[in-house]
N, C-alpha and C positions, 0 to 999 in steps of 0.2 A: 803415378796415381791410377787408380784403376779405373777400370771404362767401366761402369755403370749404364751406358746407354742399354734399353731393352730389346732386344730381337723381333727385326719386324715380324709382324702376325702371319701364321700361313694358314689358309684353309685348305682341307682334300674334296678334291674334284675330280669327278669320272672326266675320263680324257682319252681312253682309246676302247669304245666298243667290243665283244666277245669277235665281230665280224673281225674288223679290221688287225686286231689280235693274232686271230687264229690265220687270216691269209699270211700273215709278215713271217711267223716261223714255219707256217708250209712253205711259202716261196722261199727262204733261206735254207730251209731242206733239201729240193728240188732242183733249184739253181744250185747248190754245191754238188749235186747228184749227176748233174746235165753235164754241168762243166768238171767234173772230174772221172766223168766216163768217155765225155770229149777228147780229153787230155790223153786218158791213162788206161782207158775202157779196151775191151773187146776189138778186135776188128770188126764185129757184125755190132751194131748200133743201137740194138732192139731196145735195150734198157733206157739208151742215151734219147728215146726218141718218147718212150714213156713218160720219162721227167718231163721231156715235152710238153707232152700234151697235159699233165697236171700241172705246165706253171701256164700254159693257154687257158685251162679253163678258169685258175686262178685267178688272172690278167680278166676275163671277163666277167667274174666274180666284183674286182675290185671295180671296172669302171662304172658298171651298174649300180655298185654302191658309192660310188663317186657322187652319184645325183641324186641317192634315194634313199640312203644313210642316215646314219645320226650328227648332227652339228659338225663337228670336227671330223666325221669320214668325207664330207664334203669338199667338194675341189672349189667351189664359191668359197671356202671358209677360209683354205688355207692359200689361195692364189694369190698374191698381194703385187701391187703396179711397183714398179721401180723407184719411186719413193722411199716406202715404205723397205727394202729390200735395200735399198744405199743407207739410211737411217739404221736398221739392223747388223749390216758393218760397220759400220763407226760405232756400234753398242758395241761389237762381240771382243776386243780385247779388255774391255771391263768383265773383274771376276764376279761383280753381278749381273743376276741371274734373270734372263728377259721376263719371264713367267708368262711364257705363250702356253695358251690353252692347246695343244694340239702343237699343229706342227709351226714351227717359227718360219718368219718368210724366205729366207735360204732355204731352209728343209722342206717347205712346202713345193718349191722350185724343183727341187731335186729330185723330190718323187716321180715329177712330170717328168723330169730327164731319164728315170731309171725305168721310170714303166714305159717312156716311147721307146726306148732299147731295145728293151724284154719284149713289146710288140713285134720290132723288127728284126730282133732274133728269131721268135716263131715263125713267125711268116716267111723268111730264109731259110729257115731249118726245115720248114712242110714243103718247098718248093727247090730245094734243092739236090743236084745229081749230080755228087763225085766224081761218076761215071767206074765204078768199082764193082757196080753189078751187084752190090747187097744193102747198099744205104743208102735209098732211094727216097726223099721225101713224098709223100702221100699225094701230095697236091702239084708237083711236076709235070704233070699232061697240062696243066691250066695255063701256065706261059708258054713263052716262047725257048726253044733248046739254050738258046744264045744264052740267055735268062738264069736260068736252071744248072747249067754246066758249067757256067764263068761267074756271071755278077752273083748270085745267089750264095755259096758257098764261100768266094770271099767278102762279101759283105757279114755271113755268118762268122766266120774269123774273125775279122776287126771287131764286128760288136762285141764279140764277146771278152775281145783286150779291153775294150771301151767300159763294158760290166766291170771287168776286176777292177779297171782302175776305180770306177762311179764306190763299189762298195768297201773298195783300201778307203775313199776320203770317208765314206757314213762312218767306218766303225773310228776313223783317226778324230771325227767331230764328237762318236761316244763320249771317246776315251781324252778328250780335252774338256768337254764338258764335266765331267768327273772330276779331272784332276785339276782343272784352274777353275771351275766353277761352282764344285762341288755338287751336284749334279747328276742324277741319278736317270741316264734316259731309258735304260734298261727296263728296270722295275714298272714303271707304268706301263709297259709294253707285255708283260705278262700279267700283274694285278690288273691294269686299265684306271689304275689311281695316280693321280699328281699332286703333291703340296705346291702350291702358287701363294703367293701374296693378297693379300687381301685387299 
């Protein structure tokens, strides 16, 4: 017999700002820029230090807008207590769809986790000395040698295994969200529209 049931109602809601828009594919420009000149770049750094400073001033682009934003650029909006955040796992193996305005509370979580990264990568990357005598971070005279020649530089390493792996899970939650949810998290991230339920 056929299902006759109707399709719950959706309405389109603005959901991600031009701000927050345009930071998320500069910083995914940048970052792929930073870390694949890291990798595979030059021996002179100059390029790898430029992305730099365009995902820093990014980084303070977004926390500013963290608190000064529109609704869902909001870190009040999307911060949610552990409640909340255990309840949204126990949702997510259901193929329906949470219809969080913004970011859901896992994703809201994770931003926290990607952008204290991406702080602690800059801040390693401006402060740190190879000692190679050409890729010298800017900001090296301000610590201590200890600082600058050892913890600095490897701390910039690990983060940045820690980056790959933080944005292997975003795009692996995409592309689940897609395919077991149907779920489109892509599109509002360029338009700034989402269908939610009503």
């Amino acid at each position: 017999m056929k299902d006759t049931a109707a399709a719950p109602a959706k309405k389109t809601v603005t959901v991600w700002d031009p701000v927050v828009r345009l930071f998320h594919w500069l910083l995914v420009l940048a970052f792929a820029v930073a870390w694949g000149l890291g990798e595979w770049g030059p021996n002179q750094m100059t390029w790898h230090f430029y992305a730099g400073y365009v995902i820093a001033g990014l980084l303070a682009v977004r926390l500013i807008w963290g608190f000064v934003g529109p609704r869902t650029a909001r870190f009040s909006h999307f911060l949610y207590g552990p409640k909340e955040v255990a309840d949204y796992l126990r949702h997510l193996p259901s193929k329906e769809s949470s219809d969080h305005v913004g970011h859901n509370p896992l994703g809201g979580w994770s931003v926290v986790v990607m952008l204290g990264l991406l702080i602690v990568q800059v801040v390693t990357g401006l402060t740190s000395d190879p000692q190679d005598y050409i890729n010298v971070g800017p900001l090296v005279g301000s610590v201590p040698e200890s600082i600058s020649t050892s913890w600095a530089p490897k701390i910039h390493e690990l983060v940045s295994t820690l980056l790959l792996i933080v944005v292997g899970i975003h795009i692996a939650a995409i592309v689940y969200y897609r395919a077991w949810k149907g779920v489109n998290l892509v599109k509002p991230m360029i338009t700034g529209k989402k269908e939610v339920g009503e």
